[in-house]
N, C-alpha and C positions, 0 to 999 in steps of 0.2 A: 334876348340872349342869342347869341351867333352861336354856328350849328361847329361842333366839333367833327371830322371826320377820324376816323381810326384808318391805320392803315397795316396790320396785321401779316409780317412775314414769320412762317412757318419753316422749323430748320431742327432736323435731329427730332421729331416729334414733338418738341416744345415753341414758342413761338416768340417775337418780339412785336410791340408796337410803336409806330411812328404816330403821331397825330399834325393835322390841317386845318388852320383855321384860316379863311378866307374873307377878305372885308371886300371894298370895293377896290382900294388900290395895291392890296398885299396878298401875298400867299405866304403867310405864319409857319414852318415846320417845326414840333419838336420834337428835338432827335430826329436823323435821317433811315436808322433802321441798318437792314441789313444791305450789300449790293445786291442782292438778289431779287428785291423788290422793286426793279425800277420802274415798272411796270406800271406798280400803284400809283409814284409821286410823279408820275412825267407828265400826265394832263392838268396839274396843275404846277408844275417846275416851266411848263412852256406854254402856259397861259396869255404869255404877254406881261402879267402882273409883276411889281417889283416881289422877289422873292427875298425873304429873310430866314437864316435856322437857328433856333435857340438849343442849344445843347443843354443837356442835364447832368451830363457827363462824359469822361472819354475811353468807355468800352468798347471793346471790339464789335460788337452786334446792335452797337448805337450809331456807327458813324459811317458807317460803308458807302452811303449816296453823297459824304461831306464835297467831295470834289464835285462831282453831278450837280451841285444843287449851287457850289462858287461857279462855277463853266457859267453858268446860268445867271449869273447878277449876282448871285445869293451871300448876303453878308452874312458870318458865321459868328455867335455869341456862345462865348465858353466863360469856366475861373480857369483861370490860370492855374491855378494846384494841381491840374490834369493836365496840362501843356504835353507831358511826355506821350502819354496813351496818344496822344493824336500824332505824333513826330515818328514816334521811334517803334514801327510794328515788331521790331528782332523784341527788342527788348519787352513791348507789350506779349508777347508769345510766352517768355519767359514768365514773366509776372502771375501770369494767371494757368499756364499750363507745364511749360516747359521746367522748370526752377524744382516741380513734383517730381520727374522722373522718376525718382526711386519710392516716392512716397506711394503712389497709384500709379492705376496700369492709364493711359492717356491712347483711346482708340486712334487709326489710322484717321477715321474719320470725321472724328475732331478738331484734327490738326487741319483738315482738308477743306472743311467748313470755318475754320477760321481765315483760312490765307485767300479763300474764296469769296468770304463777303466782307473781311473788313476795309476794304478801296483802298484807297492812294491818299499816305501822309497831307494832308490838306492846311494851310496857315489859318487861324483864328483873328478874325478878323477886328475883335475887340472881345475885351476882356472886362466881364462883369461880377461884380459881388454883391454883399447885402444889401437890402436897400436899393437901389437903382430900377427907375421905373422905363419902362419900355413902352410907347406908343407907338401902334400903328392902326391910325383911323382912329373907330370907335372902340379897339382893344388895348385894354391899359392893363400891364401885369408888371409887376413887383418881384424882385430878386431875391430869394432869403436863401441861405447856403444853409442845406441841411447834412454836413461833411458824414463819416462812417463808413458808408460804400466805400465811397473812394476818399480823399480828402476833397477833391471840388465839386463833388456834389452841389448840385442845386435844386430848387423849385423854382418854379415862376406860379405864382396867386394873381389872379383876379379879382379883388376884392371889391370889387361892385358885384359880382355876380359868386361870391364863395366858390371858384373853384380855383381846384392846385391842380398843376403839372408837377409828380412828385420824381416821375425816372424810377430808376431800382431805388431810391432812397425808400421809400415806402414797400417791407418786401413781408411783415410777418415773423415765421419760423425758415419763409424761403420760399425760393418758387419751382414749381414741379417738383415735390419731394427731395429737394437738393437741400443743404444748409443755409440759412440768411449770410449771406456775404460780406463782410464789415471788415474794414482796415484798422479802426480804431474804437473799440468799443467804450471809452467815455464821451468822445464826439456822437457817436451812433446814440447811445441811451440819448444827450441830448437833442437832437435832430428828430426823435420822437417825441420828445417833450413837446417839443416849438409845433411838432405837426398840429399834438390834440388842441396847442394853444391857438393856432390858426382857427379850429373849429372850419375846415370845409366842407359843403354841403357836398361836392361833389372832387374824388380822387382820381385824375386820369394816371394810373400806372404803366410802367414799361411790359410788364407780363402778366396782367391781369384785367376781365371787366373794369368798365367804371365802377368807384365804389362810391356809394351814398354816404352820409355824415358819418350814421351808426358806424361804418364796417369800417370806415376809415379810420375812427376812434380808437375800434378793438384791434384792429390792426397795427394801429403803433404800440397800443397796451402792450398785442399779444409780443410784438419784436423787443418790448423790454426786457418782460417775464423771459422769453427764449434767449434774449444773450447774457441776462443771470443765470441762467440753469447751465450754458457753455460755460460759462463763469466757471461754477462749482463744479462741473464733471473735471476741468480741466485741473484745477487744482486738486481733486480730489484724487486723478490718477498721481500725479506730482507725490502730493503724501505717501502713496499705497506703495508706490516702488522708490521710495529711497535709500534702497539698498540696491538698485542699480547702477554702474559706473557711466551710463550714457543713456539717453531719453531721447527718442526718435521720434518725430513728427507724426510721421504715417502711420505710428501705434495710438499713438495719442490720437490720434484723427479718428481713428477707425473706434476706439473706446467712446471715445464722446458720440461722432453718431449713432451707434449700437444704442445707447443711452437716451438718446432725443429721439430717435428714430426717424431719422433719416438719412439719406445717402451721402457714402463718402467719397469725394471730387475732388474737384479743382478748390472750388467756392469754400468746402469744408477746412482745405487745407490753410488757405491766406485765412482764413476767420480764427482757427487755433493756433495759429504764428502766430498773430497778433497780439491772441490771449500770451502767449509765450515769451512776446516780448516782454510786453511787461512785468512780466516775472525773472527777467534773464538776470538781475540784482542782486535779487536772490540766492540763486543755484547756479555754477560754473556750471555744471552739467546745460541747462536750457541758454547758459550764456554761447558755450560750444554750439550747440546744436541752430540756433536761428543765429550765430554769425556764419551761414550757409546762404542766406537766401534773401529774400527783395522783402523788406518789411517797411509797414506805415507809408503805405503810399494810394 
């Protein structure tokens, strides 16, 4: 088994991980991380070795070295369903923070840590989906799209040696007391499915330790159990005020997490839109209110 390195940027007190896997002729990245860490990936970004980086996704505090690491040789592997996150930083701003405005308050310095480490729009240099195996050397990983997160979510599996690179697709109830963050919560339930069906002995995650089989398991369990219970709180405020003439996000956001208990954000917000869209069919009220904003994406 070839040795994983972790390469761990720290930002706003919480943290993101890149991982390295090193053969004889390759320097493996998944995900580049934040710009802030170039520190970590430069002794082995300028090894001499061909570099490649396989993306999990295309979030802001995933891809900050993508340019750093193409400068360098480095061929870039994404899905396409995230093409924009990597393209369009205005409109990634929006998507995840700015589109809130009135919903939450969005500190100075958030906005400051975002423009600060997400780099420079960078091309994708191929574009990969399910199925599709990747050799380099004696590492052989496998593509399964586990969508939710974002819709291109990916993994890449090991399956000679049971391990997954999961990215944020594997998150729980969420990371640092924030809400699980999910675009579309029937791809999400199943993208937990396909995790426990993988059975990996070991989960490298984007914000979290390694996790072993067990934790990995409970961990998809527990991300189902928590976006049923989003589920229900969200409909359940819907019921309670239908005697109101308009239904606002931000209340609703703020209701559900009070209920889950956890914090409400950016992350909380696109998770309860989402639930919202799919109810907009329903109720002109929730139809008004998310044709406001950037949903399913």
């Amino acid at each position: 088994m070839y040795e994983v390195v972790t390469a761990r940027a720290d930002y706003l007190n919480i943290y993101v991980n890149s991982f390295i896997v090193s053969t004889q002729r390759f320097n493996i990245f998944i995900d580049s991380g934040i710009a802030g860490n170039i520190k970590s990936l430069q002794p082995y970004v300028e090894n001499g070795k061909t570099n490649v980086l396989l993306m999990t996704h295309g979030h802001w505090d995933h891809i900050g070295l993508n340019s750093y690491i193409r400068k360098h040789g480095g061929m870039i592997y994404a899905h396409k369903a995230d093409i924009r996150f990597y393209q369009d930083f205005d409109w990634h701003w929006k998507y995840g923070f700015g589109q809130f405005e009135n919903d939450i308050i969005v500190p100075p310095e958030r906005q400051d840590i975002f423009w600060n480490s997400i780099g420079k729009p960078t091309p994708i240099d191929r574009f990969v989906r399910e199925g599709d195996e990747l050799t380099f050397d004696e590492v052989r990983l496998k593509v399964v799209e586990l969508p939710g997160h974002s819709l291109g979510s990916i993994g890449y599996v090991d399956e000679d040696h049971h391990v997954l690179f999961s990215g944020d697709a594997l998150m729980g109830k969420g990371f640092f007391g924030g809400m699980a963050q999910y675009c579309d919560y029937e791809k999400y339930i199943r993208s937990m499915q396909k995790i426990i069906e993988i059975k990996p002995e070991k989960v490298y995650t984007s914000h979290t330790d390694c996790l072993d089989y067990r934790k990995g398991v409970e961990t998809a369990q527990e991300a189902i159990a928590f976006a049923h219970c989003v589920q229900s709180h969200v409909e359940a405020y819907i019921a309670s005020n239908d005697d109101k003439q308009n239904v606002v996000l931000g209340e609703i956001g703020r209701y559900v997490a009070a209920h889950v208990n956890r914090a409400m954000g950016g992350g909380a917000c696109v998770t309860v839109l989402n639930h919202l869209f799919d109810m907009k069919n329903n109720d002109s009220r929730i139809e008004k209110c998310v044709g406001r904003y950037i949903c399913k994406v």
